[in-house]
N, C-alpha and C positions, 0 to 999 in steps of 0.2 A: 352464752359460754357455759358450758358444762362443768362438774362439779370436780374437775381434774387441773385445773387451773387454777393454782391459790393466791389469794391476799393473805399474809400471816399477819397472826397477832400476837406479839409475844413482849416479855418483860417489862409488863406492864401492872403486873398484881405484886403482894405481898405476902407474909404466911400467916398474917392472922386472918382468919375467920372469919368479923364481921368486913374489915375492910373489903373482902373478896369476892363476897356475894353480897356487901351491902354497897353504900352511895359512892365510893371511889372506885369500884370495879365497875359497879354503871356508867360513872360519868366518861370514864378512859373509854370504855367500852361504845360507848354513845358517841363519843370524840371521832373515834374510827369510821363506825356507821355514817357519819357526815359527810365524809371525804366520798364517798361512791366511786366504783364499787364496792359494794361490804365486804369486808374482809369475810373470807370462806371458813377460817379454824382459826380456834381464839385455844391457848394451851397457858397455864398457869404458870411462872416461873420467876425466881429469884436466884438464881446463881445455880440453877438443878433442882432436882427431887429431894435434895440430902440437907441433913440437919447437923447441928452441932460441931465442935473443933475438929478440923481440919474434914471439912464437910465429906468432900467428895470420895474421900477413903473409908466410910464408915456407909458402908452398904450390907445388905443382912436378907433378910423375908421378905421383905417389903409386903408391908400394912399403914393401912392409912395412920397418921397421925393426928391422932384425936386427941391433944390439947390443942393444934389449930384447926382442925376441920372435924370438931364433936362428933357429925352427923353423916360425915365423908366428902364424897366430891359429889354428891346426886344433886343438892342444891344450883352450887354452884353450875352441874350440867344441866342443870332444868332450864336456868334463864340462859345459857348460851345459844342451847337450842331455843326457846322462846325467842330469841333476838335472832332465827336463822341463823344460826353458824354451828359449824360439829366442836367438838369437845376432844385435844388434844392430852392426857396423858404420858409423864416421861418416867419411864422404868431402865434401870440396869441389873435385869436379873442373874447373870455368870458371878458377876466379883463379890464375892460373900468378904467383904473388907473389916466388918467389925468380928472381934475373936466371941462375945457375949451375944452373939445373936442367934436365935430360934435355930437355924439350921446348923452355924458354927456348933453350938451345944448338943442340938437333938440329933444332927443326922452328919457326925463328920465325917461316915463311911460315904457319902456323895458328895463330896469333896475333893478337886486335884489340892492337893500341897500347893501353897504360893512360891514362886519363883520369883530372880530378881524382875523386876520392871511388873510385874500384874499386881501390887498394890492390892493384897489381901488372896484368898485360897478362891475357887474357881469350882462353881457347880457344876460338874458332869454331865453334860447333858445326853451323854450316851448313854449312863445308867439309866435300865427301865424306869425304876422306880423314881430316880430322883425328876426323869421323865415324865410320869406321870403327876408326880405332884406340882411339878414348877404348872404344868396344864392345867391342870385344875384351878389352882391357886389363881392363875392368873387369869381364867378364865373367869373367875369369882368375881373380882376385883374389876374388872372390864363388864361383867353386869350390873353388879351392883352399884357400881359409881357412872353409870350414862357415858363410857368411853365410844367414841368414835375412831378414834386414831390412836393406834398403839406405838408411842414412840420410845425407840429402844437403841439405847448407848451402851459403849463396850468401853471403859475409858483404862489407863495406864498400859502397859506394852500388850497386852492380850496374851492370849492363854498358849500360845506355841509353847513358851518355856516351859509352863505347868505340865502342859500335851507331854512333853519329851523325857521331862523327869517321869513320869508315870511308866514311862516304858522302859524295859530292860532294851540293850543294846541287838540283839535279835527280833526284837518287835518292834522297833521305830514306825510310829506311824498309826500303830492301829488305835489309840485312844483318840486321834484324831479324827481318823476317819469314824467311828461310830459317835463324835461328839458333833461332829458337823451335820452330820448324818438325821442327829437326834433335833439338832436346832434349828433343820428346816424342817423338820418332820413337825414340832412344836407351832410354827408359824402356820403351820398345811393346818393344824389341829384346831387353831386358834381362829382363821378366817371359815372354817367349816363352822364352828362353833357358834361362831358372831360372822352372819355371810355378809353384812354392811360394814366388819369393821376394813380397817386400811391401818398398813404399818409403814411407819416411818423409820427407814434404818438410818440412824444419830453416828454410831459406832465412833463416837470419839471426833466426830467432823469427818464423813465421808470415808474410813477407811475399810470398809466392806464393801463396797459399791461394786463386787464380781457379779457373772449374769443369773449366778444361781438366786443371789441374793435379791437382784431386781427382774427377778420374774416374778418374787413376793412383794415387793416395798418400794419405796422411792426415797430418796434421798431429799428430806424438804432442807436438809441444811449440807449441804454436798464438803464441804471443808471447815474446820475453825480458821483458817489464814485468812479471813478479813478481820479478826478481832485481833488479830497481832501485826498489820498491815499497816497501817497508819496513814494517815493521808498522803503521805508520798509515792505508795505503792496501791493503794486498794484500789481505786479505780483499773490499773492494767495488769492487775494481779486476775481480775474478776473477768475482764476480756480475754484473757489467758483462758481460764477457768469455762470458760461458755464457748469458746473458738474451739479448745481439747474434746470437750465431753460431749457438744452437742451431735458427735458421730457416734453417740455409742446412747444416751441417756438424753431421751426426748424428755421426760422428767426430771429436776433437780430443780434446788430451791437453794440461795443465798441472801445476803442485804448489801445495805449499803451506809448501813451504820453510823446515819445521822448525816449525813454528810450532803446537804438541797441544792448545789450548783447540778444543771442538766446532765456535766460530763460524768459525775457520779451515780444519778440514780440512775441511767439510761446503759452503765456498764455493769450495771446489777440487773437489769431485766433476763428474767429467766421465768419459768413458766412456775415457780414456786417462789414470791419476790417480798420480800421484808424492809417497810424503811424504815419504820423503829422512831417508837420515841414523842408521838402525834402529841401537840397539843396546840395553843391556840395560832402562838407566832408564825408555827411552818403548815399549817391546816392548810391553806391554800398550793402552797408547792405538793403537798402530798397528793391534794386532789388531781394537781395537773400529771404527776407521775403513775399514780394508778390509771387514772383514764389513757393516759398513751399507754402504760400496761395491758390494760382490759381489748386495747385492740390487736394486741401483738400476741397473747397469748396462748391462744386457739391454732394459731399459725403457727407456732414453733410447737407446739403440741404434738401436731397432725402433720405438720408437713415437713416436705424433703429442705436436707439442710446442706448446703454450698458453703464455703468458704471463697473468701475473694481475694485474700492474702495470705501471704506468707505469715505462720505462727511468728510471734515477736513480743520481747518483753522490753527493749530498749526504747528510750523517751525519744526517738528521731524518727521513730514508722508512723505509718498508717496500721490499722488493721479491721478489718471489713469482713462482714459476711452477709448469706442471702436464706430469708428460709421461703419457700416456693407449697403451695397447697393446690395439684394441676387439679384437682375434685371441681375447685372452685371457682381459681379462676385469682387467688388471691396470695399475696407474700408482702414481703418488706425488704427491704436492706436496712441494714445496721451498721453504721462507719464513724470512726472515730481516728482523729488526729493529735496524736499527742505534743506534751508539752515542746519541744526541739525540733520539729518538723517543721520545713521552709514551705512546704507546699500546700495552697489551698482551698486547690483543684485537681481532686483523680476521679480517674475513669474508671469504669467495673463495666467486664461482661458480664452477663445473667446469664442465668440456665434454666432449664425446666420449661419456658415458654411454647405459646403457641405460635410462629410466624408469623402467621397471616391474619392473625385477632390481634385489637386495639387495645393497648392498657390506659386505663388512669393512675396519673400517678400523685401524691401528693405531700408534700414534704410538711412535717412538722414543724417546720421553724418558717413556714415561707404562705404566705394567701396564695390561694389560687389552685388549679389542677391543670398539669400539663400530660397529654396523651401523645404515645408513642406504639409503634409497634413491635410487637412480639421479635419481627429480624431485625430488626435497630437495633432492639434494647443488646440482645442477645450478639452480632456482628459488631455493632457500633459500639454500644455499650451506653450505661447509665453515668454523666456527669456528678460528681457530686462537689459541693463547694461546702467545705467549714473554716469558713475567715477568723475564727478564735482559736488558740492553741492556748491548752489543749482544749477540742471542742467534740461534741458528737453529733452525727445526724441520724436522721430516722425517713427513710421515705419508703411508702406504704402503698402499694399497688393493687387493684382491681383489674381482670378483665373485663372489657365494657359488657353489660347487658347479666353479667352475671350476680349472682345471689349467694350469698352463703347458706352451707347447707345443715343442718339439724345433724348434732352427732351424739352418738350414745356407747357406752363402752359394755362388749358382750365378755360375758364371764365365761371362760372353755376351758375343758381339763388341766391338772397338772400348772394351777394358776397363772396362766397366758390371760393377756388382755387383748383383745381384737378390736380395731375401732370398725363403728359400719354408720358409713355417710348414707342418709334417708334422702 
């Protein structure tokens, strides 16, 4: 599996110092590593990047905080990488929230005014200069601290209102366009700069996810509405959520927020998948969720995506989809029967097949392998039974004889990613 497919690890450290690069960041740390596959990006966090009353409003320069981390995050990124995994960092550089901070004081002329909903004044990023420095700076901070992935939040209503106030009623518009202008131009600047690093766009849970955005980034947390979700709703919130977007964004990344019945962690599998929370009691479910992860991955990655029903968010459907990879020879279906559904038997055509070639097919809940072929599956279609409501299944196909192929992602102008199967 390639380095594009992630295990996360998150909210698992604290803000002191020794705790974090000392024995309770290893042992959490080491916790994960057991379950295999190893998680891919380990990112520090307790509530965000933000400190003190009324945290998440009081954003500023951003510089390390050296009474919890003296010596920065280089420690801390040394043994991440040591233990194979990249080193996630979380920044919100536009909302300058605190009025005492470095740029509030030093540089208010790079400053939009706050408006209602942005929760503090709003850095420029159209000005040259405050352009240039937000780059630098951060470019600083991403060497010197071992960052591998630049992940970046935009949180409170965002900057439109500030954009609008800035403009007299004859120019509506234009501080926007050279501030968006500036903020890709910054990211173009930042991956130039650091050609290994990768950005994670946060923006508040998913609310930038346009294609300008994700020709640079990916979305490893694509919404906050599983953390306001609750058991009632998160599981078909998240099939919602994966049914919608997997026609547009072959990367995103959610969780499933503690919650170890199959029909939960298996409506969070996405190619970016958090289950949060590892310790000894659920060690074993988590292992069984990532290894059914680690084979589904690759496949939703790289390959073509089917829906098999109708979008629905009512507890009496089914809702079913197929991802197909014709390189290989290799896919899945993904079907899930909710809580108020009588039925516990449906059928799915398939697409993308070969005719006249054999598949193996094999279901995760079931011993054995049964083979069919490509005009069956495709005419007839694939049975699928889930005798538990709500339940999910997973049935994972091969074409006979075939091999999965070796894949690597090429880097080409104007930051496009190309996959090229070997």
């Amino acid at each position: 599996m390639g380095p594009d497919s992630h295990q996360l690890v998150s909210n698992v450290t604290d803000r002191n110092h020794a705790a974090a690069i000392g024995s309770r960041f290893l042992r959490t740390c080491k916790c994960y590593l057991l379950t295999q596959p190893k998680p891919y990006t380990w990112y520090p966090t307790a509530g965000g990047p933000h400190t003190g009353a009324e945290a998440w409003v009081n954003t500023g320069t951003w510089e390390v905080d050296t009474n919890s981390y003296p010596h920065g995050f280089g420690e801390l990124s040394a043994a991440v990488h040591k233990l194979g995994m990249k080193f996630l960092l979380w920044f919100e550089p536009e909302r300058v929230g605190h009025p005492h901070s470095w740029l509030a004081t030093q540089h208010p002329e790079w400053l939009l005014a706050g408006a209602s909903g942005t929760a503090g004044a709003i850095l420029n990023e159209g000005d040259p200069a405050a352009f240039h420095w937000l780059t630098n700076h951060m470019s600083a901070l991403i060497k010197a601290n071992g960052v591998d992935w630049y992940r970046e939040d935009m949180n409170g209503a965002g900057p439109a209102s500030a954009w609008r106030n800035h403009d007299p009623p004859n120019r509506q518009g234009i501080t926007e366009n050279f501030y968006v202008q500036g903020h890709l131009a910054y990211w173009d600047a930042l991956r130039a700069m650091h050609p290994g690093l990768r950005i994670d766009s946060c923006a508040s849970g998913g609310r930038r996810n346009d294609l300008e955005i994700m020709r640079r980034a990916v979305p490893l947390w694509r919404s906050d509405y599983p953390q306001a979700a609750g058991r009632k709703m998160l599981a078909q919130s998240n099939q919602a959520f994966t049914y919608a977007l997997s026609s547009w964004l072959p990367f995103q990344g959610t969780a499933n927020m503690g919650f170890w019945e199959p029909y939960f962690y298996r409506s969070s599998y996405v190619t970016a998948f958090d289950n949060g929370g590892i310790n000894t009691n659920n060690a074993a479910v988590q292992k069984r969720a990532y290894s059914e992860w680690k084979q589904l991955a690759p496949i939703m990655l790289n390959g073509d995506y089917y829906p098999l029903t109708p979008y629905s968010l009512t507890n009496t459907a089914w809702m079913a989809w197929q991802f197909d990879l014709p390189q290989t020879g290799e896919g899945y279906v993904q079907a899930f029967r909710r809580q108020d559904n009588d039925e516990v038997t449906r059928n799915f055509r398939l697409s993308g097949l070969e005719p006249a070639a054999q598949y193996e097919l094999r279901n995760f809940d079931v011993e054995g392998v049964k083979k069919s072929s490509g005009k069956e599956l495709m005419e007839q279609g694939l049975a699928v039974d889930i005798p538990a409501k709500p339940g999910a299944a997973i049935i994972i196909y091969r074409r006979a004889g075939s091999t999965r192929a070796a894949y690597k992602i090429i880097r080409v102008p104007k930051s496009k990613f190309l996959l090229s199967i070997q």
